[in-house]
Backbone as a ProteinNet text record, in pm:
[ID]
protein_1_A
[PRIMARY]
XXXXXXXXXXXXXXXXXXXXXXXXXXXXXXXXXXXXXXXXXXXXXXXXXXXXXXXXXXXXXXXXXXXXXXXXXXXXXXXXXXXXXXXXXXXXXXXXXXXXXXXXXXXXXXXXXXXXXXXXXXXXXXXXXXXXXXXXXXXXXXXXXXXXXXXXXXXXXXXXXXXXXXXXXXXXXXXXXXXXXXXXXXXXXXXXXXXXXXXXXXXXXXXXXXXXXXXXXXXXXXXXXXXXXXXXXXXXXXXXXXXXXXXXXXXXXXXXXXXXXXXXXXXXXXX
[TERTIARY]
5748.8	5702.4	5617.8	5651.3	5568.6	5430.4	5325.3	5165.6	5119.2	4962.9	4946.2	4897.3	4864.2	4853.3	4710.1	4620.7	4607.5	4667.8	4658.6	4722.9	4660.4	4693.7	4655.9	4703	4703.3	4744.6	4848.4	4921.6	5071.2	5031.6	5138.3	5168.2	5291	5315.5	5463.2	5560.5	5643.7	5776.1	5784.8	5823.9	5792.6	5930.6	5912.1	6072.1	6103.5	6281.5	6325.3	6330.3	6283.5	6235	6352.5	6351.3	6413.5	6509.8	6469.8	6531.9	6695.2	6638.7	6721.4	6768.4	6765.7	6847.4	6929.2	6935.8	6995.8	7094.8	7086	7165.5	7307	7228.7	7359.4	7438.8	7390.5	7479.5	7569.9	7500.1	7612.3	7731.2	7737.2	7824.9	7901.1	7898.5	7966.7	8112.7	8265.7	8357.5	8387.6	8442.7	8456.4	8549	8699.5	8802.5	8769.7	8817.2	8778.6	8895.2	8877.9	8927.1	9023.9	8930.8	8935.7	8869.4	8908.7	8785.6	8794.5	8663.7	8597.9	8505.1	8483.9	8398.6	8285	8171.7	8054.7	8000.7	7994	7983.4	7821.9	7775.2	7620.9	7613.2	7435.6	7408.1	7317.9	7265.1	7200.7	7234.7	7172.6	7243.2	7196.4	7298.3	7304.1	7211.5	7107.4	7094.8	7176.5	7151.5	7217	7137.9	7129.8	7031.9	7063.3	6982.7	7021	7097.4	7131.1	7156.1	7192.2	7296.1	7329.3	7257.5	7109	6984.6	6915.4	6847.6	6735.2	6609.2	6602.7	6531.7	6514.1	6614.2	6664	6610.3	6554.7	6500.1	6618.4	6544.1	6654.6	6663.2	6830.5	6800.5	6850.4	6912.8	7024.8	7027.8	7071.9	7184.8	7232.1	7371.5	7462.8	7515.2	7508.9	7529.2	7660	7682.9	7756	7899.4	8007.1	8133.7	8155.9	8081.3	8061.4	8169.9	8281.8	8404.6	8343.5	8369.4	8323	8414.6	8422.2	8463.1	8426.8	8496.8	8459.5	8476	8408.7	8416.9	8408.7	8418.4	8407.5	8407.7	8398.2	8399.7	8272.8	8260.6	8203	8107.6	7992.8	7894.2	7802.6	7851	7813.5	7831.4	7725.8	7785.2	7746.8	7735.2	7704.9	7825.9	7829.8	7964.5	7942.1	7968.4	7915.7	8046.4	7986	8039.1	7936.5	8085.4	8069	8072.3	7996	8046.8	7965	8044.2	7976.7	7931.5	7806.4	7727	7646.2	7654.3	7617.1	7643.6	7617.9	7653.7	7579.1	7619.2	7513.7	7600.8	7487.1	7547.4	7481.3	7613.2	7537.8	7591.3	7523.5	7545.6	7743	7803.8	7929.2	7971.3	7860.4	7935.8	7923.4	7857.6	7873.3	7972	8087.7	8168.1	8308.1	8397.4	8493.1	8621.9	8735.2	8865.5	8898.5	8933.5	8955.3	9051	9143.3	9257.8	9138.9	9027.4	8997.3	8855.2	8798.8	8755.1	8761.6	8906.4	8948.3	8953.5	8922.9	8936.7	8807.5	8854.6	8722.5	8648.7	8542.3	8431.7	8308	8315.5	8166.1	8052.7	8003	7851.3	7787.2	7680.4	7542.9	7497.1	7458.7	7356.5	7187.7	7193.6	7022	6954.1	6869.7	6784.9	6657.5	6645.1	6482.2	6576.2	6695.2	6766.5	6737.5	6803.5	6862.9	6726.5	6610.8	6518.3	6378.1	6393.8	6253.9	6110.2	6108.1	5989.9	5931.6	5966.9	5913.7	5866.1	5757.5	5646	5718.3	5638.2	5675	5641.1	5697.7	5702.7	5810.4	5909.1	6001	6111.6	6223.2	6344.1	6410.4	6392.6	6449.5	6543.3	6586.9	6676	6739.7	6893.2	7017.5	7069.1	7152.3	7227.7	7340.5	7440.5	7539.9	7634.2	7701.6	7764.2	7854.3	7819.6	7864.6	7990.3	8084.7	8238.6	8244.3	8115.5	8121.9	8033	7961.7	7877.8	7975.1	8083.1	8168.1	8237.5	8261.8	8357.1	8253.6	8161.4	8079	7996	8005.2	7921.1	7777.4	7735.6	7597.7	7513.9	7485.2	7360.4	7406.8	7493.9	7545.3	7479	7562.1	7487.1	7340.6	7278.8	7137.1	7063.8	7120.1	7083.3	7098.3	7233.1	7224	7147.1	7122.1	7065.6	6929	6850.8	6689.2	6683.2	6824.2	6837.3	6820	6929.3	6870.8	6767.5	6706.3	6573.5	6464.7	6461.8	6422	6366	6370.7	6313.2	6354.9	6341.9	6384.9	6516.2	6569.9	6651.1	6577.2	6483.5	6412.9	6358.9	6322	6244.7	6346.7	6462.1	6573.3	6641.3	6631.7	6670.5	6578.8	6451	6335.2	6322.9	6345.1	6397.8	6479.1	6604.8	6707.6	6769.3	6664.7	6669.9	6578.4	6462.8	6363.3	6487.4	6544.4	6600.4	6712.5	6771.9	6872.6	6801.2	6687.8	6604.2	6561.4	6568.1	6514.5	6642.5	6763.3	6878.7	6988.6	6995.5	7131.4	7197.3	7300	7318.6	7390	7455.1	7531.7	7481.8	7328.9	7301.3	7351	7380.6	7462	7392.6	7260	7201.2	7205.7	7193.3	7189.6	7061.6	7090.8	6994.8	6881.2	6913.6	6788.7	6785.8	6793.2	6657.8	6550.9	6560.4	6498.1	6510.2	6674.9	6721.9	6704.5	6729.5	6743	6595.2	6507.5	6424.1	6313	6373.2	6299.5	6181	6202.3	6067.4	6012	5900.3	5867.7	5766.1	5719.8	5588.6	5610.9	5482.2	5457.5	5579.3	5625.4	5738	5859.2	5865.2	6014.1	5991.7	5872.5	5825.6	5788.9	5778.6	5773.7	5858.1	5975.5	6114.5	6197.4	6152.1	6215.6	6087	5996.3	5906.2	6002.5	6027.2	6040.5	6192.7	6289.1	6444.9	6487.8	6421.2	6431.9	6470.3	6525.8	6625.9	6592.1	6636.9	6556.1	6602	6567.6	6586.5	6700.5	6784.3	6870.2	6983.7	6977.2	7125.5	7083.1	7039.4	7018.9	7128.3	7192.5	7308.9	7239.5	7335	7232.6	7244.2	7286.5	7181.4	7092.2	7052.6	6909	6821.4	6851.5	6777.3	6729.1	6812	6729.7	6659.3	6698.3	6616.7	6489	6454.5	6345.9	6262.3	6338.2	6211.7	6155.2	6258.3	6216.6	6100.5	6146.1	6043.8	5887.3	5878.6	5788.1	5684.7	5755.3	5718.4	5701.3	5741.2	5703.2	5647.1	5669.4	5631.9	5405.1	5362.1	5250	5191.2	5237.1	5194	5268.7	5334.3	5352.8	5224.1	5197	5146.9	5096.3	5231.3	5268.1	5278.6	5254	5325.6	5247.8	5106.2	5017.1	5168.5	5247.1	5339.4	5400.3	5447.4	5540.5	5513.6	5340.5	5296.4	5271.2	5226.1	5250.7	5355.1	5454.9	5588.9	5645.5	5583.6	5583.1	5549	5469	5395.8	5444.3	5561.5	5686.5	5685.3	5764.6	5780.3	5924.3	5955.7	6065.8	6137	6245.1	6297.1	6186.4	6128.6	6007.2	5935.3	5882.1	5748.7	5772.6	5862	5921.3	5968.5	6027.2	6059.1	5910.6	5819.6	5681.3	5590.3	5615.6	5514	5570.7	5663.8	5777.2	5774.9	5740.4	5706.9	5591.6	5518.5	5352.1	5286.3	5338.9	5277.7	5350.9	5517.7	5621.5	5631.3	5682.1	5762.5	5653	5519.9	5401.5	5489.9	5572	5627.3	5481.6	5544	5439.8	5447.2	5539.9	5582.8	5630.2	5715.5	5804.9	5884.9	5965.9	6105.7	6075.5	5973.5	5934.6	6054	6069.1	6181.4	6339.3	6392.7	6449.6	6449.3	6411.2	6376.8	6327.4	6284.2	6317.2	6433.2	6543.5	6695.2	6790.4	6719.5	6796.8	6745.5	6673.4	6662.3	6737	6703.4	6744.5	6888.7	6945.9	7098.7	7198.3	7091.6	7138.2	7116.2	7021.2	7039.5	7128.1	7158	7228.1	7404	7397.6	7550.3	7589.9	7497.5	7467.6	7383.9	7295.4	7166.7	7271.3	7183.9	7237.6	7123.1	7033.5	6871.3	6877	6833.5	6739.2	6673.4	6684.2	6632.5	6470.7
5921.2	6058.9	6061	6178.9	6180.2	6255.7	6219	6222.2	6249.5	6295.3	6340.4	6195.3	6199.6	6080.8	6081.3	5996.8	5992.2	5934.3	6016	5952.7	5856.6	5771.6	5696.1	5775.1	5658.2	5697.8	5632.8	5639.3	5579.4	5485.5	5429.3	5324	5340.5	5343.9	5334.3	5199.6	5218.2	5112.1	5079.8	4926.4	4875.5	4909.7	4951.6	4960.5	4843.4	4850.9	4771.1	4826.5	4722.6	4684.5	4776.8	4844	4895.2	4776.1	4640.4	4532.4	4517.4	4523.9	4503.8	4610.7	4714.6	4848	4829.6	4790.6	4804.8	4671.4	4595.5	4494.3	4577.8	4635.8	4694.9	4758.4	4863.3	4976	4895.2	4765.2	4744.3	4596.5	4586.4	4553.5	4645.4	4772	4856.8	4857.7	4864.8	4855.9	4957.9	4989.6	5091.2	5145	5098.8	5209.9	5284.6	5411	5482.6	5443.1	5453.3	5417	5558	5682.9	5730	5816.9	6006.9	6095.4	6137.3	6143.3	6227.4	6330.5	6429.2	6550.8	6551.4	6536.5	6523	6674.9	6673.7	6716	6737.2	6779.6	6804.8	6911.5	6927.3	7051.8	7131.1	7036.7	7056.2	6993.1	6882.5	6810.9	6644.5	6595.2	6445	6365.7	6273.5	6136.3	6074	6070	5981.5	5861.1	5733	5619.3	5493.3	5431.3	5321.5	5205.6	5202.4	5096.2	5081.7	5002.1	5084.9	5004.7	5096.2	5136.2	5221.6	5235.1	5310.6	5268	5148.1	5041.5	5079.1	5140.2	5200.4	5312.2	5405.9	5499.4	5594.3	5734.3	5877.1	5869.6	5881.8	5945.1	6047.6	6136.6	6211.3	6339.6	6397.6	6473.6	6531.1	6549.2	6598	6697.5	6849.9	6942.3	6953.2	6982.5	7034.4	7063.9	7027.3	7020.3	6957.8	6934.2	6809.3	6728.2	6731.8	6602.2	6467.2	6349.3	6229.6	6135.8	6100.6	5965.3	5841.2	5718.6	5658.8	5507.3	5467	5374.5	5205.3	5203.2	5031.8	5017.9	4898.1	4886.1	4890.3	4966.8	5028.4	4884.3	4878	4760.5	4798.7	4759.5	4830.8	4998	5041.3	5216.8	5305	5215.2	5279.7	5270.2	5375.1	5364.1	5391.2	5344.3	5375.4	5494.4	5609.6	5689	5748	5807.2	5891.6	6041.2	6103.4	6266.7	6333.4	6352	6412.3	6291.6	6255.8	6173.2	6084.1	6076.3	6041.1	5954.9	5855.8	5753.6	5676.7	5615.4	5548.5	5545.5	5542	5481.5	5630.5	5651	5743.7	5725.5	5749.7	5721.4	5754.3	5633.7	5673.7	5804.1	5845	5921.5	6024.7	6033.2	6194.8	6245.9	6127.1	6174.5	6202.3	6310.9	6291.9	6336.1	6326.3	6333.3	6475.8	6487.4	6636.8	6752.5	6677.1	6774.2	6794.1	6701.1	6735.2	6858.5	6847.8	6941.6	7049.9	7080.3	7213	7335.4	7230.6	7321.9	7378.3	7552.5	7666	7624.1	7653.1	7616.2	7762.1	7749.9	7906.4	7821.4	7987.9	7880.2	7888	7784.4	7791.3	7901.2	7846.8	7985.2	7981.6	8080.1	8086.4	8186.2	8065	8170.3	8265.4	8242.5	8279.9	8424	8445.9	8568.2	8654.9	8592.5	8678.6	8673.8	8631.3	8679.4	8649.3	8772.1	8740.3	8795.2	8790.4	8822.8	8693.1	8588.2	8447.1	8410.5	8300.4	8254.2	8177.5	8200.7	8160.6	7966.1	7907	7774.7	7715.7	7769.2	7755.3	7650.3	7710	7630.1	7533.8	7424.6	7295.5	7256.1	7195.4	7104.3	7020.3	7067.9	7061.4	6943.2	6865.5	6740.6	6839.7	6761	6843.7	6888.7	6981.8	7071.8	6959.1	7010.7	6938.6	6907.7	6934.7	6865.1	6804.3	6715	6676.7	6546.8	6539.3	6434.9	6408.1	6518.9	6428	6304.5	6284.6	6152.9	6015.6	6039	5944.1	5907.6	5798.3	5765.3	5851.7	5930.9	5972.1	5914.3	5751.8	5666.9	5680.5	5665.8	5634.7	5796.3	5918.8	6024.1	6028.7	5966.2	6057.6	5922.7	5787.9	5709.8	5791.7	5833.1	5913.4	6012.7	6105.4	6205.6	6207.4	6057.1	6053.9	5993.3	5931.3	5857.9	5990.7	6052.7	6192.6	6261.7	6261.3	6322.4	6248.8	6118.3	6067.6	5930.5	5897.9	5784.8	5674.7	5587.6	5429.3	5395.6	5299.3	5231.4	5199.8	5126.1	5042.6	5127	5260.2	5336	5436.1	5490.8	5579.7	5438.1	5310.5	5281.5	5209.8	5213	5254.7	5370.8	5485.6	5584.2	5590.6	5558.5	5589.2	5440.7	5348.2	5215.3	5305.6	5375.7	5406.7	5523.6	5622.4	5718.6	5681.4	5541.9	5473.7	5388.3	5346.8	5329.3	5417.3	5561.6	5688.3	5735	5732.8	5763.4	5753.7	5554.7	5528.7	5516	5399.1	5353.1	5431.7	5536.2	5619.8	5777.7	5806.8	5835	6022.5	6025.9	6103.3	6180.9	6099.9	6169.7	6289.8	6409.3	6526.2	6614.9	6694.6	6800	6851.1	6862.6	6914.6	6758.6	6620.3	6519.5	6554.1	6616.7	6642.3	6573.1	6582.3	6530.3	6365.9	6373.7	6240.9	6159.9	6213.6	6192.7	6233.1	6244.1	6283.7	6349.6	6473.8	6615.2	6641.6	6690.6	6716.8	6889.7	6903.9	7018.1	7120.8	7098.8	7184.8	7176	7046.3	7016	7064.9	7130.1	7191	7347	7371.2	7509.1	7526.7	7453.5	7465.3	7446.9	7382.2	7366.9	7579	7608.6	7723.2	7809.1	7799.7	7843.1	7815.7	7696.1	7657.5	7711.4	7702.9	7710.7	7895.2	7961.1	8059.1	8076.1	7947.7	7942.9	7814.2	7829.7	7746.1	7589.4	7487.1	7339.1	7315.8	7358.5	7382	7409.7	7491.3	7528.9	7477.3	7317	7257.4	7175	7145.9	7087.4	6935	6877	6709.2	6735.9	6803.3	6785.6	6900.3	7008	7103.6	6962.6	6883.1	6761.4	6653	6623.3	6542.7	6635.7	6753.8	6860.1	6885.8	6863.9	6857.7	6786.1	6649.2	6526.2	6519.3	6529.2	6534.1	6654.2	6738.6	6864.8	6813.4	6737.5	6706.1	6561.3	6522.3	6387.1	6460.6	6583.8	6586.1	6760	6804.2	7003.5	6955.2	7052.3	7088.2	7137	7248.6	7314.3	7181.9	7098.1	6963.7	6921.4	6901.6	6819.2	6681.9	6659.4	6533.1	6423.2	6508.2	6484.3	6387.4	6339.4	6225.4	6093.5	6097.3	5994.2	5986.6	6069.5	6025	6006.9	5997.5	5932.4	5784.2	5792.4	5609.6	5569.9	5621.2	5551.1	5538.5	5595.9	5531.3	5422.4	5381.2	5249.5	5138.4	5160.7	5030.7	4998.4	4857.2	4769.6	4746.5	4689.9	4630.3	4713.6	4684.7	4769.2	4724.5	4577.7	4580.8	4696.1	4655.8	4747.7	4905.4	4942.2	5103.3	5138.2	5028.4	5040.6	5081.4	4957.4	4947	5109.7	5097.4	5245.7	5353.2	5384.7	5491.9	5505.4	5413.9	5391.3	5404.6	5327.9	5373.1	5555.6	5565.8	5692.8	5818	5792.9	5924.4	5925.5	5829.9	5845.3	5783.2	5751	5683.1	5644.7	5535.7	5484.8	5411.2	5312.4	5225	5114.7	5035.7	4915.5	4833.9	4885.3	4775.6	4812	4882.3	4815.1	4807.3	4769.6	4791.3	4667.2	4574.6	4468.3	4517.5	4579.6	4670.5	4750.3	4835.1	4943.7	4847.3	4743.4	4705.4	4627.4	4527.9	4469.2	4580.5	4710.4	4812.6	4860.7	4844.2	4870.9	4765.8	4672.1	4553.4	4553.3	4594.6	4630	4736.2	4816.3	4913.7	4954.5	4874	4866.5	4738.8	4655.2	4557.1	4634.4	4707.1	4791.3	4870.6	4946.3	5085.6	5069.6	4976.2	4960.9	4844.4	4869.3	4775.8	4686.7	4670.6	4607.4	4493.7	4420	4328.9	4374.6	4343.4	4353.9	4330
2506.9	2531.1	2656.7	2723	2838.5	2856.4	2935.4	2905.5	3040.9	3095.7	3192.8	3273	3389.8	3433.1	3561	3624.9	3709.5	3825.2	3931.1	4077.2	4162.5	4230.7	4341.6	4489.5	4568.6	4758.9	4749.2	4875.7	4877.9	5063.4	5037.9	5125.5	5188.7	5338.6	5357	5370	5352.1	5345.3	5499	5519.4	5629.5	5648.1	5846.6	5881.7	5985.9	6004	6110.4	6230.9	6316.6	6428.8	6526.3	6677.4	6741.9	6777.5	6781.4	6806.7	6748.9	6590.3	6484.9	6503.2	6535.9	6491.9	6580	6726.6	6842.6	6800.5	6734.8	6743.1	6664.4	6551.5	6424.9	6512.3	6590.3	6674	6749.7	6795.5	6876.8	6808.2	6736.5	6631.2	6589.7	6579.4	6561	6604.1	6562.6	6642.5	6722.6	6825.3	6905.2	6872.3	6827.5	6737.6	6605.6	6658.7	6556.8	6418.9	6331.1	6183	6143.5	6107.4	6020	6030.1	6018	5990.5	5871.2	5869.9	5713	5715.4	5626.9	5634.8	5538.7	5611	5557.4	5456.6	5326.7	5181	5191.9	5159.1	5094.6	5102.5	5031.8	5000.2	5144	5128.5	5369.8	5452.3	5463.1	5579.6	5533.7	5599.7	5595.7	5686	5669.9	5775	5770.1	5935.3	5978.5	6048.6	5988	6021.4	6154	6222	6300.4	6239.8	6136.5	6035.6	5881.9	5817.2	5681.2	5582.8	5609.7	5500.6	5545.8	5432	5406	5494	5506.6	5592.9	5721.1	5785.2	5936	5988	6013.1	6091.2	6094.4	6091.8	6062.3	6265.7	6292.8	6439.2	6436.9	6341.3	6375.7	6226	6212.9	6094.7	6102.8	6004.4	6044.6	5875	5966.3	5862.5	5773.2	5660.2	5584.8	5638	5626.1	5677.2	5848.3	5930.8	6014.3	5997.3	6096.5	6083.6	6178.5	6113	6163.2	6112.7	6296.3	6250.6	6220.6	6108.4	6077.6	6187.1	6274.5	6377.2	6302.7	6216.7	6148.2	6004.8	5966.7	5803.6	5737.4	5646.5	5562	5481.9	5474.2	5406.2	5299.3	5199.6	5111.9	5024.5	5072.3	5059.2	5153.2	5287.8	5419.5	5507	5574.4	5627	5811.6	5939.9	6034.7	6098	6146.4	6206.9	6340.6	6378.8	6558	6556.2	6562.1	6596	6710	6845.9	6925.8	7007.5	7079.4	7099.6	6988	6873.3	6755	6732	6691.4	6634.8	6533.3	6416.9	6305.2	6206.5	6074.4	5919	5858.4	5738.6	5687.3	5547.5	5428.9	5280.9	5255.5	5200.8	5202.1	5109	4995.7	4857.5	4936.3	5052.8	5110.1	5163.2	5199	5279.8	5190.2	5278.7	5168.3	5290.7	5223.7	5303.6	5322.2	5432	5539	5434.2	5347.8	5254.9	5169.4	5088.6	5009.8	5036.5	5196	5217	5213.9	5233.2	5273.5	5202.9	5056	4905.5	4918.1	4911.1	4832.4	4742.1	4716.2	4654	4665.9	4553.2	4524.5	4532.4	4593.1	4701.4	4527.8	4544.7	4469.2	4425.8	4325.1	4239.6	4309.4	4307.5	4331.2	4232	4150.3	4054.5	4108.4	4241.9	4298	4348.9	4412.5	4430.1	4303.5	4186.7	4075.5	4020.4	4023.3	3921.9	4024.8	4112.6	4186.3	4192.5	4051.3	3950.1	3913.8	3930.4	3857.1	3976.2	3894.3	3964.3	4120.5	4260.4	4368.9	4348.3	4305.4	4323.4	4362.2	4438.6	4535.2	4466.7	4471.2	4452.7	4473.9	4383.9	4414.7	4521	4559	4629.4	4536	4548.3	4426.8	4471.7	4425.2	4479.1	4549.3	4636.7	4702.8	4541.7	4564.2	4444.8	4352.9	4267.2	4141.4	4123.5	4187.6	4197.5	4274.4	4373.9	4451.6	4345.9	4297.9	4218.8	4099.5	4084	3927.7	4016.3	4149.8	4175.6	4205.9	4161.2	4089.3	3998.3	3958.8	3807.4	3803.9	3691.1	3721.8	3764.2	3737.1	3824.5	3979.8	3996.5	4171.2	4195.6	4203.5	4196	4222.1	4115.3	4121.8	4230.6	4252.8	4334.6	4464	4457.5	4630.8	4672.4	4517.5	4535	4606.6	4575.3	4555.9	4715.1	4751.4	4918.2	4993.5	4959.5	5049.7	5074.7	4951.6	4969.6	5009.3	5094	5190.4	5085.7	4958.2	4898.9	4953.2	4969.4	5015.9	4843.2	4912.6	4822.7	4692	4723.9	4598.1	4486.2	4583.5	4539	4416.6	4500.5	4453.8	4287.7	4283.5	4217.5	4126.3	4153.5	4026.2	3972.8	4040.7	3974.6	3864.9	3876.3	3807.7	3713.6	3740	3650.1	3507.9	3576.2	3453.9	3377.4	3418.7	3353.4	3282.2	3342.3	3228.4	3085	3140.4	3020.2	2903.1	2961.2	2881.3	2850.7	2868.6	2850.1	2821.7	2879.4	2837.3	2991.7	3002.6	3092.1	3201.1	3109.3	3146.5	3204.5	3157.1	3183	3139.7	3010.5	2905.7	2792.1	2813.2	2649.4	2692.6	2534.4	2506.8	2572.7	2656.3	2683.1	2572	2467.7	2327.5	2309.9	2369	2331	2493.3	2515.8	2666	2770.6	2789.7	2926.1	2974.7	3107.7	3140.4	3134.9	3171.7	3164.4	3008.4	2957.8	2829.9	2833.3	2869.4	2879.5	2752.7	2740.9	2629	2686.4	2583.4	2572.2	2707.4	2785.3	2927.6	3005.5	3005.4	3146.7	3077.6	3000.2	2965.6	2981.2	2950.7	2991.4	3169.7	3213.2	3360.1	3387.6	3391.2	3396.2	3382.1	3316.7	3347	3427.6	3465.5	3549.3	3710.1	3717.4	3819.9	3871.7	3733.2	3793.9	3731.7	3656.3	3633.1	3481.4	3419.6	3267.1	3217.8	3066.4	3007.5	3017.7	3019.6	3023.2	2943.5	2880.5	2776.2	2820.7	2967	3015.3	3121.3	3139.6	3299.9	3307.7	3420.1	3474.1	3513.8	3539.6	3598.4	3656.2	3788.7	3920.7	3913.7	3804.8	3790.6	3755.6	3642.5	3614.4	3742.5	3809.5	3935.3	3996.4	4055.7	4140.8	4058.8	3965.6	3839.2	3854.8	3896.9	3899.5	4023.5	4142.8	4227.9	4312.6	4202.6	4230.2	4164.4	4056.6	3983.4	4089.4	4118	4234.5	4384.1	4401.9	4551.8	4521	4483.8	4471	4488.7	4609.1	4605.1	4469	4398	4264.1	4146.6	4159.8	4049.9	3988.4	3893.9	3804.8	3827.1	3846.2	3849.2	3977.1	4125.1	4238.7	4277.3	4205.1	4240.2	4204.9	4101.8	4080.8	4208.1	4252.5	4376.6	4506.3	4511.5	4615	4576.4	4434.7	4405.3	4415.6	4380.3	4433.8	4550.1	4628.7	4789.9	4824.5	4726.9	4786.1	4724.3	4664.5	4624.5	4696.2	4744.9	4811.9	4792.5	4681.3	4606	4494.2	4412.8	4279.3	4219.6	4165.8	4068.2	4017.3	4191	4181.1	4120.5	4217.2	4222	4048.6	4009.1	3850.9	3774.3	3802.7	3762.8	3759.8	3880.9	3899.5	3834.4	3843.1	3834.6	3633.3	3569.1	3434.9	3383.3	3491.8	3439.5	3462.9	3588.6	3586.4	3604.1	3589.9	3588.2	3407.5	3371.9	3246.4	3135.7	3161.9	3098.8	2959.5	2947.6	2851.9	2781.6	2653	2565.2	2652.1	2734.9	2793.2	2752	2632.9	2568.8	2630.8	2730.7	2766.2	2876.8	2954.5	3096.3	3151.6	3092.2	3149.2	3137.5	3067.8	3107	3193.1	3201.7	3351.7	3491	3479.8	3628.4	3638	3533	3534.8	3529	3504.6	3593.3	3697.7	3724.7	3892.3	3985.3	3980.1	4050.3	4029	3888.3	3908.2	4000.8	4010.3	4054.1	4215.1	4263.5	4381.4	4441	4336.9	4402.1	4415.3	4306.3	4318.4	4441.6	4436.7	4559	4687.6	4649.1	4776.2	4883.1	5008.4	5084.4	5140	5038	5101.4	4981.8	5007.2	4840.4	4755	4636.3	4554.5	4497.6
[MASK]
+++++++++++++++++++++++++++++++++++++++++++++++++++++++++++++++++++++++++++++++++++++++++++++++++++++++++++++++++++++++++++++++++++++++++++++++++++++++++++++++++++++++++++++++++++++++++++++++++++++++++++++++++++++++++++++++++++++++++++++++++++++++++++++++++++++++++++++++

């Protein structure tokens, strides 16, 4: 069950060197491969290098054709568009036929009910027929990359929510979601999205946590400055338990052999 917490300060994640970055780019092959059309819900980074580790130089908006200039490492893939060049998360990208298919824009609850409290509207994963062609952990791993977390960090995340959930990441909405909500945070949950926690979609559920770890008016947002100051999946598992999901700490070894799993699947950094 989840409990209120005190916050600490955060620390940033050490980056690679202009050195190292300049080496990746130019390893890069110069034939182009392959184009693909970059999917999300805003816009994509695009990094010096395929991690999180690498420095943002670039992004590239919502239907953006790119090509793919080399082989793909891990789940970073390096592409060219324009003067552009870099690595950008592979689940974002998708094939030009399969772009082409219509799609109804997003709902916006702050439109349809703009009587509720101004605590501003999440940031959705890219649209949901776009997150079924991957496993929900891969998903909400990409989801938390986008929203600027480090690797270690995005998969202490979602090591702890397979702990609260199930590997799959499947339990029932009335046990309170992926994250197992209880009391206030299910009632702020429709403060925040307009409707009740009950008719939330998994990606209303990541846009939830992440609203809860970074939102000014959060509760909670002292957690997601401690979780900046991961280092490693350990740690990021560690913190991300003590002061997001304030478990008892019996499965705390669990929740970090899923972290460390799960960035070894998806991440392209160490563990």
């Amino acid at each position: 069950m989840l409990k209120p917490f005190i916050g600490a300060a955060c620390l940033c994640a050490a980056a690679i060197s202009p050195a190292q970055a300049q080496t990746v780019r130019e390893s890069m092959p110069a034939a182009r491969q392959a184009f693909m059309v970059v999917k999300v819900h805003d816009a994509l980074n695009v990094r010096s290098g395929p991690s999180t580790r690498f420095g943002v130089i670039n992004a590239f908006q919502s239907g953006t054709r790119v090509a793919i200039t080399g082989d793909c490492r891990s789940m970073w893939c390096p592409v060219q568009h324009e003067s552009t060049s870099g690595w950008v998360y592979r689940s974002y990208l998708t094939s030009e036929v399969t772009a082409a298919r219509p799609s109804p824009p997003p709902s916006n609850p702050s439109a349809q009910n703009p009587s509720r409290p101004n605590l501003a509207t999440p940031q959705r994963p890219a649209k949901e027929t776009e997150a079924k062609k991957m496993t929900p952990a891969q998903a909400a791993f990409a989801f938390f990359l986008e929203q600027g977390w480090g690797e270690h960090q995005a998969a202490g995340i979602v090591g702890n929510l397979q702990a609260e959930c199930g590997y799959a990441l499947n339990c029932s909405i009335h046990s309170g979601g992926i994250a197992q909500w209880r009391a206030e945070r299910v009632t702020r949950f429709r403060h925040v999205f307009g409707y009740p926690l009950l008719k939330a979609t998994f990606n209303d559920q990541l846009a939830y946590i992440q609203w809860e770890l970074t939102h000014p008016k959060s509760p909670w947002r002292d957690s997601g400055r401690i979780l900046r100051s991961a280092k490693d999946a350990v740690s990021a598992a560690v913190l991300f338990d003590v002061h997001y999901e304030k478990s008892s700490g019996g499965t705390r070894g669990a929740r970090i052999a899923n972290a460390r799993a799960i960035l070894k699947k998806y991440g392209g950094g160490p563990s």
